[in-house]
N, C-alpha and C positions, 0 to 999 in steps of 0.2 A: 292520435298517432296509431302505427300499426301496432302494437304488440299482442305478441299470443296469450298475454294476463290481462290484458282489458278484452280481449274475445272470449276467453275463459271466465270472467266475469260477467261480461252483457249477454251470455246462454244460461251463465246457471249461476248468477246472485238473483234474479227471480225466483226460479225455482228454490232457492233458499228462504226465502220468505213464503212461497207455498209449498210445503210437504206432500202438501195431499197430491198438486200437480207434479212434482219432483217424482212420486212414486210412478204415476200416468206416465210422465213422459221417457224415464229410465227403467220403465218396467221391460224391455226387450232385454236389457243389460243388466238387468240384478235378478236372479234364476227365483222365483215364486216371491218375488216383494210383497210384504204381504204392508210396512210401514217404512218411510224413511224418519229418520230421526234428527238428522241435521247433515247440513254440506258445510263444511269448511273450506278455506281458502290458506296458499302457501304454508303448509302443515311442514314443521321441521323436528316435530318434539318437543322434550324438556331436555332439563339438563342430562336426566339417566340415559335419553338417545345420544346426546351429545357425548356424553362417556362411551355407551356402545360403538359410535361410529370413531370414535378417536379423532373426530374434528377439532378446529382450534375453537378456544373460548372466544365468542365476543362476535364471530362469525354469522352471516343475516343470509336470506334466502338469496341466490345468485354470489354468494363470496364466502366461500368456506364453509357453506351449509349446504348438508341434503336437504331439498324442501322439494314436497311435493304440490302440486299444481290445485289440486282440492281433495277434498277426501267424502265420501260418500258415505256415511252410518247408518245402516237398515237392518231388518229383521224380514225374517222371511215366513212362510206359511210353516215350513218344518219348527219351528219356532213359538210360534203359536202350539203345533200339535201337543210339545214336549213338554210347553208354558216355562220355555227358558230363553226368558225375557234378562238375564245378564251380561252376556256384552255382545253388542252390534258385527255385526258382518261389517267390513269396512272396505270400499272397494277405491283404489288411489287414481287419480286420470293426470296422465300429462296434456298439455293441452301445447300442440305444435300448429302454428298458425305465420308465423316469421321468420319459424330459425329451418334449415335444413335437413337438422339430421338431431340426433341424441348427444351431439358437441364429444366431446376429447379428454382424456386424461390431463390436466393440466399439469401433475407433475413429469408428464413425458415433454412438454413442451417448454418447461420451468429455463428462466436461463441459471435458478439455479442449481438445475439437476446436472451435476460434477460428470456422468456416466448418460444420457440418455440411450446409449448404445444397450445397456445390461437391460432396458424394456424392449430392445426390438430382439433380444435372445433370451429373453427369458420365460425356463422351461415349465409353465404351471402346474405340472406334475413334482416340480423339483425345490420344495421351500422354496414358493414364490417371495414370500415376502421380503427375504434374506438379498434379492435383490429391485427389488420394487423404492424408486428412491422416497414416496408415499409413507412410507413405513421410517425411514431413515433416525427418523428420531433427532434431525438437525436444531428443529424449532419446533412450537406449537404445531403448526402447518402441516408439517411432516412426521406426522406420529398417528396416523389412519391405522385403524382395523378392519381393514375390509378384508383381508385376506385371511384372517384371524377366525373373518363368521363364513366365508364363504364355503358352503357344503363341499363335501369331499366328489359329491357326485359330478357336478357344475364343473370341477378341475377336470376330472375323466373325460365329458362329454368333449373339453376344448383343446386335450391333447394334442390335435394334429396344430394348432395354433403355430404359427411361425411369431413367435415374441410375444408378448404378453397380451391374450387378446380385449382387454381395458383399456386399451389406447386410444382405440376408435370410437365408434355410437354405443358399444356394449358399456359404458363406463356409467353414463347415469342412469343406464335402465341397472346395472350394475348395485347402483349407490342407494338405488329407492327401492330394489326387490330385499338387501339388509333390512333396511330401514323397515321397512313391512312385516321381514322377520322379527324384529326386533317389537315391533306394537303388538305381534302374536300373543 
C-alpha cells in the first residue's frame, strides 16, 4: 500500500539494524555524528508526555496522540571531546510520502466545536487558550496544553495571524516541536 509509515520504514528500519550504516548515511544530517545509538519508530512518549501535552488517555499514534515519525539518538564528536556520553542528541523526522501537507487542527473542524468561529479570530497575543475549543475542558479530548508550553516568543513571531494560526499545517509541526520540548 502507499503509506508515508511503510516508506519511513523500508529507508530506515535497515539502518536500524545497522548503526554503524545509519551513522554513514545520516551523517550529512546530524552535525559531527560521531555514533548513532538507536532509531525508533512512531515515538509518542509515556504517560508524563502524555500529561505534558494534555492529550486524552488511551489515545494511539494518528488518534489523539502526538507521535512522531522516528526519532534518531546519536552523539556527536563534541561529545566525545567532553566524554559526556549521557543523553543522546535526538533529532525527530516526519516522514511525508502520501499526505499533502502537515493536516489541521482537528478541533477547528470538530462538529463538536460549539464556536469554530472564536479559531478563525483568535488573537494569539490575547489568552489564546481562553478561546481555543482544544483547551475547553468538555471531555478528555478537550483538555490540550499546548498553548500552556508554547513559548511567549512563537506568540510574537505570529502576531500578524488572522485567527489562530494552528488551524492549518502549523498544527502538527506545532504538536511535535512541545513534544520535543518536552523530552528536553
Amino acid at each position: 500500500p502507499r503509506s508515508s509509515q511503510f516508506a519511513c520504514l523500508n529507508v530506515l528500519f535497515p539502518l536500524r539494524r545497522s548503526l554503524d550504516a545509519a551513522k554513514t548515511l545520516l551523517a550529512p544530517c546530524l552535525p559531527g555524528v560521531r555514533r548513532v545509538t538507536s532509531i525508533a519508530f512512531e515515538v509518542t512518549g509515556d504517560d508524563d508526555a502524555l500529561a505534558f501535552m494534555g492529550e486524552p488517555p488511551g489515545g494511539k499514534r494518528g488518534a489523539n496522540r502526538t507521535s512522531i515519525d522516528a526519532v534518531v539518538e546519536w552523539f556527536n564528536t563534541d561529545d566525545d571531546a567532553a566524554g559526556d556520553f549521557t543523553k543522546p542528541h535526538c533529532t525527530f523526522i516526519e516522514w511525508k510520502y502520501t499526505e499533502e501537507g502537515f493536516g489541521s487542527c482537528g478541533g477547528y473542524a470538530s462538529k463538536g466545536n460549539p464556536n469554530a468561529r472564536a479559531c478563525e479570530t483568535l488573537d494569539p497575543l490575547n489568552i489564546p487558550a481562553a478561546g481555543c475549543y482544544l483547551t475547553s475542558g468538555g471531555s478528555s479530548r478537550v483538555r490540550r496544553h499546548y498553548w500552556k508550553h508554547t513559548p511567549p516568543a512563537w506568540l510574537h513571531a505570529l502576531s500578524g495571524a488572522t485567527g489562530c494560526p494552528f488551524r492549518g499545517p502549523l498544527y502538527q509541526l506545532w504538536r511535535q516541536r512541545l513534544l520535543a520540548d518536552h523530552f528536553v
